[in-house]
Backbone bond lengths (Angstrom), bond angles and torsions (degrees), N, CA, C in turn:
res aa  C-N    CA-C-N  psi(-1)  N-CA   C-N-CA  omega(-1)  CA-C   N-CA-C  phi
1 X - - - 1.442 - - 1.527 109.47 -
2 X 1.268 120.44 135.20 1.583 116.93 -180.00 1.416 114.75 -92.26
3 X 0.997 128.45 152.59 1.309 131.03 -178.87 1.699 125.97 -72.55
4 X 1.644 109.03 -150.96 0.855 116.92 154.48 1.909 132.24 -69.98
5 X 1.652 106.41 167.31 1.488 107.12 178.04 1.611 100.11 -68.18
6 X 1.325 103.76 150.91 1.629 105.49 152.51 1.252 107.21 -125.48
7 X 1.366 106.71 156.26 1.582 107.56 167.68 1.741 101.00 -134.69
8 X 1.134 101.85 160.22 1.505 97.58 -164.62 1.926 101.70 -142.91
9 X 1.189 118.67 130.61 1.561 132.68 -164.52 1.176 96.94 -124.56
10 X 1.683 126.91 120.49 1.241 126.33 163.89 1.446 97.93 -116.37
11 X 1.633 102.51 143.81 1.466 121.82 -159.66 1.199 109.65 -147.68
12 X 1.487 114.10 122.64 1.673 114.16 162.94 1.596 138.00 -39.37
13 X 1.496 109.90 63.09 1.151 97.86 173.73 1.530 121.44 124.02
14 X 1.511 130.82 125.36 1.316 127.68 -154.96 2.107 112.01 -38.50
15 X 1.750 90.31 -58.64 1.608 103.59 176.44 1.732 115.76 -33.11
16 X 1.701 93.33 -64.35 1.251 75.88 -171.00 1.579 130.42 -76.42
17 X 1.651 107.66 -5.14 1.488 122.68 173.59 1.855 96.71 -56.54
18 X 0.799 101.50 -65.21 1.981 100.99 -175.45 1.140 103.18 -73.20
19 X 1.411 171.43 -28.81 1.691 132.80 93.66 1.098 115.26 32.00
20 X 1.213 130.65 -122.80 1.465 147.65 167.56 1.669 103.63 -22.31
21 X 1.097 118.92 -74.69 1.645 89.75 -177.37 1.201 126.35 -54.98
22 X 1.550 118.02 -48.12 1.480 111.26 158.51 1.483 131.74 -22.00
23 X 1.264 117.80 -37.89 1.302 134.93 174.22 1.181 121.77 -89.45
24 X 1.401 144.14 -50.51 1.073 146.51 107.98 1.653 115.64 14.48
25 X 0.792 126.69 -39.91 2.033 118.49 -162.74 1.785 85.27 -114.91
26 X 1.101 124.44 -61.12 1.625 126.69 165.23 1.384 122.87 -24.61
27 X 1.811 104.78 -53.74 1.527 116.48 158.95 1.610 129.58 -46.30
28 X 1.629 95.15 -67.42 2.035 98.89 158.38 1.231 113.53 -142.66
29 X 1.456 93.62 -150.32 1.682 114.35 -168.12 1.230 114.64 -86.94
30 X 1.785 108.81 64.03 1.558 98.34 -177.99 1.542 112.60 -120.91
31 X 1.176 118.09 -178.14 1.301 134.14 164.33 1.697 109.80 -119.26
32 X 1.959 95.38 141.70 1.371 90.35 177.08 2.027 105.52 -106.28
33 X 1.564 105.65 165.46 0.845 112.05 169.95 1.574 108.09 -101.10
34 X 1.674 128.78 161.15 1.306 144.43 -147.37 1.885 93.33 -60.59
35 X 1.415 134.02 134.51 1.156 114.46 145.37 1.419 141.70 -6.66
36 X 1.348 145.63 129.01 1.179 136.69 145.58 1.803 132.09 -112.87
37 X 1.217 129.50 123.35 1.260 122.50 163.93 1.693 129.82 -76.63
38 X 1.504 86.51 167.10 1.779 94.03 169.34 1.369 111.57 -159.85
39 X 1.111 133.66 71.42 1.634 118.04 157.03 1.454 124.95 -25.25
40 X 1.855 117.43 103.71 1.308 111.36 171.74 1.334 131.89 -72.19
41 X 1.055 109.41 163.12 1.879 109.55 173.76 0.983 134.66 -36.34
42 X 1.656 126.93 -27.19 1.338 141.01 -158.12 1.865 100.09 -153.59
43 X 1.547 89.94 64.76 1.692 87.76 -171.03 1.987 104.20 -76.44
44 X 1.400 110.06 -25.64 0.940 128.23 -153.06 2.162 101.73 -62.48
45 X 1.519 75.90 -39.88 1.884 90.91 -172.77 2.112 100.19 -84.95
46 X 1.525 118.45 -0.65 1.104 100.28 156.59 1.651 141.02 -118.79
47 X 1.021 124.27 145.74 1.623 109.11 174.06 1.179 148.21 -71.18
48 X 1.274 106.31 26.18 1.655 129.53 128.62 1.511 93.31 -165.86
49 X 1.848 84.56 141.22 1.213 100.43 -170.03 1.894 117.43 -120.60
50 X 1.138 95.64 57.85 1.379 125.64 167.26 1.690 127.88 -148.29
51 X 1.492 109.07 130.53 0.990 115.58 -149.79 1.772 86.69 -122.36
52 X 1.776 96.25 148.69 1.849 85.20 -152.49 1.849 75.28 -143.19
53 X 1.588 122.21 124.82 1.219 139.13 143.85 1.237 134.50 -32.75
54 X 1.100 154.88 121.06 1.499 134.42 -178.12 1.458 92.55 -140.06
55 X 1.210 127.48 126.49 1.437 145.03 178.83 1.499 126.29 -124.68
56 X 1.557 102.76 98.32 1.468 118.34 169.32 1.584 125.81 -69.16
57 X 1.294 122.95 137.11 1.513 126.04 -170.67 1.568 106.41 -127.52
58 X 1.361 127.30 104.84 1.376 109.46 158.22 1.546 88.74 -163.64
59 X 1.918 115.28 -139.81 1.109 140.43 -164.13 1.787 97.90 -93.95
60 X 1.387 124.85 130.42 1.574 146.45 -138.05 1.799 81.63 -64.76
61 X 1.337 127.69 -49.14 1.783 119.76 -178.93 1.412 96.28 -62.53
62 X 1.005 128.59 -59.03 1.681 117.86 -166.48 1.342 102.19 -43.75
63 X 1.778 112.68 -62.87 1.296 95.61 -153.71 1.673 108.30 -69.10
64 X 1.223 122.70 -41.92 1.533 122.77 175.29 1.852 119.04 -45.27
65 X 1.614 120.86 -26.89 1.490 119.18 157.50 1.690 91.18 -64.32
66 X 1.123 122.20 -57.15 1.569 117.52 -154.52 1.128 103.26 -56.01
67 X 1.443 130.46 -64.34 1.104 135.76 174.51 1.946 137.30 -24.54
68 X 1.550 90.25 -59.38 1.437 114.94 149.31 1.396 127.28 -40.86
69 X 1.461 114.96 -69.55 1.344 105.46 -171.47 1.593 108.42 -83.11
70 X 1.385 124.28 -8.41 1.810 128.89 163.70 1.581 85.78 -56.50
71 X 1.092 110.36 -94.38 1.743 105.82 -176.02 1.379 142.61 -0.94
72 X 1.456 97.29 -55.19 1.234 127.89 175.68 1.596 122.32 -68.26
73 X 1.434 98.23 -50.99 1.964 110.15 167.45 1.131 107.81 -51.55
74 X 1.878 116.91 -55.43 1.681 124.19 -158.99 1.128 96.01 -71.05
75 X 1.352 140.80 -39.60 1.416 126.52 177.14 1.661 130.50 -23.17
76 X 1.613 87.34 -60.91 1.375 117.24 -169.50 1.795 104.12 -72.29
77 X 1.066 130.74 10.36 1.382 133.36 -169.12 1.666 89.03 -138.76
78 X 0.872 119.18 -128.25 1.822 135.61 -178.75 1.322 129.11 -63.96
79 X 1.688 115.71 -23.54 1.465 126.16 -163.68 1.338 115.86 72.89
80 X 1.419 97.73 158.36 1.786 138.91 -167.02 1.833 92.62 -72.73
81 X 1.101 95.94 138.82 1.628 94.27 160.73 1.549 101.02 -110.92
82 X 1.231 123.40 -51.24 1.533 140.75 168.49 1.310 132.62 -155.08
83 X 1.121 127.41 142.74 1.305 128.65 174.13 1.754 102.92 -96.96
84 X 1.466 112.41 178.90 1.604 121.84 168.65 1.510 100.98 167.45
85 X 1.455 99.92 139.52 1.883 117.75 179.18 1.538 109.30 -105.05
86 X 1.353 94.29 120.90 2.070 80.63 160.50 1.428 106.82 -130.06
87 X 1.494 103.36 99.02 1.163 130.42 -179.14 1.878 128.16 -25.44
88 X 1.707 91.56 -42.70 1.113 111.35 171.37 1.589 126.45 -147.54
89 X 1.763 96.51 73.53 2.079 84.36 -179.39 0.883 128.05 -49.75
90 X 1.602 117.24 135.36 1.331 108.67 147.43 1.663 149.63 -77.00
91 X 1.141 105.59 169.84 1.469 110.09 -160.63 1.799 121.48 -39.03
92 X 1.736 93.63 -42.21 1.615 99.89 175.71 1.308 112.77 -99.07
93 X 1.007 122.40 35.74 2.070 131.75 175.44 2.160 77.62 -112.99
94 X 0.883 129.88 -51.51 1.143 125.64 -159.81 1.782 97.81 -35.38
95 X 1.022 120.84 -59.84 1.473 119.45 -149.58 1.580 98.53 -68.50
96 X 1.051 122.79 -18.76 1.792 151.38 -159.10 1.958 92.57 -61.53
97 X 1.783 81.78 -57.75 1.425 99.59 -165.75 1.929 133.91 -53.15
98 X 1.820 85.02 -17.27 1.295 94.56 -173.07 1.528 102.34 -110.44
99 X 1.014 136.92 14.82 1.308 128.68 153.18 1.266 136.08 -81.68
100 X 1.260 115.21 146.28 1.884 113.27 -144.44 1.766 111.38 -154.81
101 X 1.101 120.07 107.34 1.541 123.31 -150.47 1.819 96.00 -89.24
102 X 1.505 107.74 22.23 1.763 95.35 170.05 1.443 110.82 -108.59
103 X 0.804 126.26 17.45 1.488 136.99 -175.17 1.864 91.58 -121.25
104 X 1.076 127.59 17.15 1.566 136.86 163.23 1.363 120.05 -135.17
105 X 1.157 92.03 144.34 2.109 101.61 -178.01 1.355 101.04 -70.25
């Protein structure tokens, strides 16, 4: 059985990650999954150089309002690196979802 939608917001930087979710859960009826990071390749040439996951969980409209207005907040702070919907995860992406590189050196 597949789950719920996810939608997933990558954003420059812790601030504007809690930004965007803030906005995001305000928007709808979602749940988030744990933070994730990524230091890019060329952190040096940006102004902040951490790139921070934010992952919405609910019903495919929730997460797409959620999605949207995360977008929309992080803009206004650091910027979007990308957005993306998966309408319908599947069962073995689930475990995917909860892994989170700040709880690692």
């Amino acid at each position: 059985m597949m789950g719920n939608a996810t939608g997933i917001v990558e954003v420059y930087g812790l601030v504007a990650a809690f930004v965007a979710c803030d906005a995001g859960c305000k928007a709808a009826n979602v749940t988030v999954e744990t933070f994730d990071k990524n230091k890019p390749g060329n952190p040096d040439s940006l102004s902040v150089p951490l790139i921070v996951a934010v992952k919405f969980r609910g019903r495919v409209t929730d997460v797409e309002a959620a999605v949207e207005a995360a977008k929309v907040a992080a803009a206004g702070v650091s910027g979007v690196v990308t957005t993306h919907i998966l309408t319908s995860t599947e069962p073995d992406t689930e475990p995917m979802l909860k892994i989170n590189a700040f709880d690692k050196n």
